[in-house]
C-alpha positions as CSV (number, residue, x, y, z in Angstrom):
1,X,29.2,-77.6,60.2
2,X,25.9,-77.6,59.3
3,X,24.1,-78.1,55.7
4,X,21.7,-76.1,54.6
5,X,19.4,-76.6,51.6
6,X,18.3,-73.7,49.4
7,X,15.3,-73.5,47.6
8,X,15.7,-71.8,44.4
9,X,12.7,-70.2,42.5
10,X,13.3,-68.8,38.8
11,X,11.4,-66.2,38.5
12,X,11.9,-66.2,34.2
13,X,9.9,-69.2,34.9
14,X,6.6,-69.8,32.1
15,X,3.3,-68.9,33.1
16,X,1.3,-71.8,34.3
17,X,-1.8,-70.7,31.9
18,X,-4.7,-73.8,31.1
19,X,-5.4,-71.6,28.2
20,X,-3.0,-71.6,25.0
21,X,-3.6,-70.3,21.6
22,X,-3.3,-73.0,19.0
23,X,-3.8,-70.9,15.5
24,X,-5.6,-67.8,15.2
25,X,-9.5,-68.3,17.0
26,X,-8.2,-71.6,18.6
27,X,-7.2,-71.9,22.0
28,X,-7.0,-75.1,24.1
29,X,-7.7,-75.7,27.6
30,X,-5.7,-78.0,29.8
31,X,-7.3,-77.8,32.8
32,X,-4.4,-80.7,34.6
33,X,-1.6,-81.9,33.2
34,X,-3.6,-85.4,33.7
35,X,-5.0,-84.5,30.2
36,X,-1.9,-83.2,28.4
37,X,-3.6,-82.5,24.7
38,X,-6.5,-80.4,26.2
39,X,-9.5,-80.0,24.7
40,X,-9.7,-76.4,21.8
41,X,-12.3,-73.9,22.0
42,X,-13.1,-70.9,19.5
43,X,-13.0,-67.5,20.5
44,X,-14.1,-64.9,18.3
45,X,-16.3,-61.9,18.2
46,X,-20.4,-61.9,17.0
47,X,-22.3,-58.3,17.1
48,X,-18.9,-56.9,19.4
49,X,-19.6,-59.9,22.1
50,X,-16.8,-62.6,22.8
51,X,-18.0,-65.7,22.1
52,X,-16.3,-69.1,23.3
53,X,-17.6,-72.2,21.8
54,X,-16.0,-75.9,21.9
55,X,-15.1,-77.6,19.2
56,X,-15.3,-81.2,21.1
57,X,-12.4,-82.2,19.7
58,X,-8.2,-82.0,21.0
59,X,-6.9,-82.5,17.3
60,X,-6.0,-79.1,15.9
61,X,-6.9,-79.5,12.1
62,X,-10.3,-81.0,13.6
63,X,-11.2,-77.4,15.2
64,X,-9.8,-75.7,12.1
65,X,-11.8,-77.4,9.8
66,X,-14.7,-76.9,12.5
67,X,-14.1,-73.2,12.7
68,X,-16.5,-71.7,10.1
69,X,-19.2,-73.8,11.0
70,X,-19.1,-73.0,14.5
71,X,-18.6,-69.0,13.2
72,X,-21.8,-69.5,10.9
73,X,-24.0,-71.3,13.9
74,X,-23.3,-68.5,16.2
75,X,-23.9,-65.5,14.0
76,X,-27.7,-67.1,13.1
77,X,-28.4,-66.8,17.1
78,X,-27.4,-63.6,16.9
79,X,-29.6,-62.8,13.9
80,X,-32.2,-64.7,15.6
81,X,-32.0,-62.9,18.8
82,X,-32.1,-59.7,17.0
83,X,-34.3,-59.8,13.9
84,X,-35.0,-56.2,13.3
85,X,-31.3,-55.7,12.1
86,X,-31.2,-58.8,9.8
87,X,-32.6,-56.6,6.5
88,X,-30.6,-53.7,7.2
89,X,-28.0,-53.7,4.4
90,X,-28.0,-49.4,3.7
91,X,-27.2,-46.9,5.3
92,X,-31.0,-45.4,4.8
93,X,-31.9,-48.9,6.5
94,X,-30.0,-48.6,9.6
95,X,-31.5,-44.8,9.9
96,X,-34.9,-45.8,9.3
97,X,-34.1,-48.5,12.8
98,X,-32.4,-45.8,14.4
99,X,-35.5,-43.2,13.9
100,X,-38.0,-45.9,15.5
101,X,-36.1,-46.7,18.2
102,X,-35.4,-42.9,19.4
103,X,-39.5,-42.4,18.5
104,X,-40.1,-45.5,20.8
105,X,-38.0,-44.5,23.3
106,X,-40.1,-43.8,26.2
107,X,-36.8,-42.3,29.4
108,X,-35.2,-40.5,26.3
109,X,-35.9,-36.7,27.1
110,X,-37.5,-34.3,24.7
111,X,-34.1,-32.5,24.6
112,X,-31.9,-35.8,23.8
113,X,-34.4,-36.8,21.1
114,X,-34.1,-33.4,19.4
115,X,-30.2,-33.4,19.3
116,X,-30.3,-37.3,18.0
117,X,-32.6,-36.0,15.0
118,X,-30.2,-33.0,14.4
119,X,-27.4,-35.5,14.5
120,X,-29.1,-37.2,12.1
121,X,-30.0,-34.4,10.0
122,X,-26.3,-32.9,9.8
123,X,-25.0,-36.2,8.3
124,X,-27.6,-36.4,5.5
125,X,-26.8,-32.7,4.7
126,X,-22.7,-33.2,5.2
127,X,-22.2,-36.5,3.1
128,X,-24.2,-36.6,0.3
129,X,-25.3,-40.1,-0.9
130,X,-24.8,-41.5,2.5
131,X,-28.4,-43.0,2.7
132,X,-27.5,-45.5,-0.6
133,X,-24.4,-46.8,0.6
134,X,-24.3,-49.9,1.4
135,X,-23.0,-50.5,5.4
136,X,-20.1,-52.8,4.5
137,X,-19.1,-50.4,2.0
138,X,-18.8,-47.4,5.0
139,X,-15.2,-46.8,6.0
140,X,-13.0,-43.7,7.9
141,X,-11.4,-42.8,3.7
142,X,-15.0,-41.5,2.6
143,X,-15.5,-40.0,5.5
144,X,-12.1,-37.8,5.7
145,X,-12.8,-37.4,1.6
C-alpha cells in the first residue's frame, strides 16, 4: 500500500487584501505580513475625485484625529487649482460661470450653445427663485415641490 498526501484548499478561505478599512475614510495598508500594523491612508472624495492621502502614522486614533486636517488640506488644492468656482455660493453665481464658459467655448456648435441657453432659460422660467438660492441649500424635495 501506498500513501498518498492530499492537499486541501478551503475555498471559504479570507481574501488576502493589503488594504483593510479601519473606521470610516481609514484604511490601512499592509503591504507583507513583515509589517503586521500597516501603515493608514484616507480615502475620501474632493470635487467627485477619490483622493488617497497618508496619514504617516499605523496608530488608528492618530489618523482619526488627523482626518480633518488632511480633508481641509486637500480641498484648498482643489480650490486652488480651480479658482473661478471658489465665490460661487448661488445658484445665479454658478449660472453666471456656466454662461462664460458655453460663450468661451470655442468646438461647442452654434446648435449645442443654443439648446444650453434654452436649458438655461426653462429653469429660470420653471422654478422661480432659483437664481437666490444658495447651492447647498439645492436638493431633489424643491425640485419635485
Amino acid at each position: 500500500m501506498t500513501a498518498t498526501t492530499k492537499t486541501e484548499t478551503n475555498p471559504a478561505s479570507p481574501s488576502k487584501s493589503k488594504w483593510t478599512k479601519v473606521a470610516p475614510y481609514l484604511f490601512r495598508y499592509r503591504p507583507t505580513n513583515a509589517y503586521p500594523r500597516g501603515e493608514i491612508f484616507a480615502r475620501f472624495r474632493v470635487g467627485g475625485k477619490i483622493v488617497r492621502a497618508s496619514t504617516n502614522t499605523d496608530s488608528k486614533t492618530t489618523a482619526k484625529l488627523r482626518l480633518p486636517d488632511i480633508k481641509a488640506e486637500e480641498r484648498k488644492k482643489t480650490e486652488r487649482a480651480n479658482p473661478a468656482l471658489t465665490n460661487v455660493k448661488t445658484f445665479s453665481d454658478a449660472l453666471a460661470v456656466l454662461e462664460r464658459r458655453i460663450k468661451n467655448a470655442v468646438r461647442l456648435r452654434l446648435g449645442a450653445r443654443r439648446d444650453n441657453f434654452d436649458n438655461i432659460r426653462r429653469i429660470k422660467a420653471t422654478w422661480p427663485g432659483i437664481e437666490e438660492m444658495l447651492l447647498r441649500d439645492l436638493n431633489t424635495d424643491g425640485i419635485l415641490d
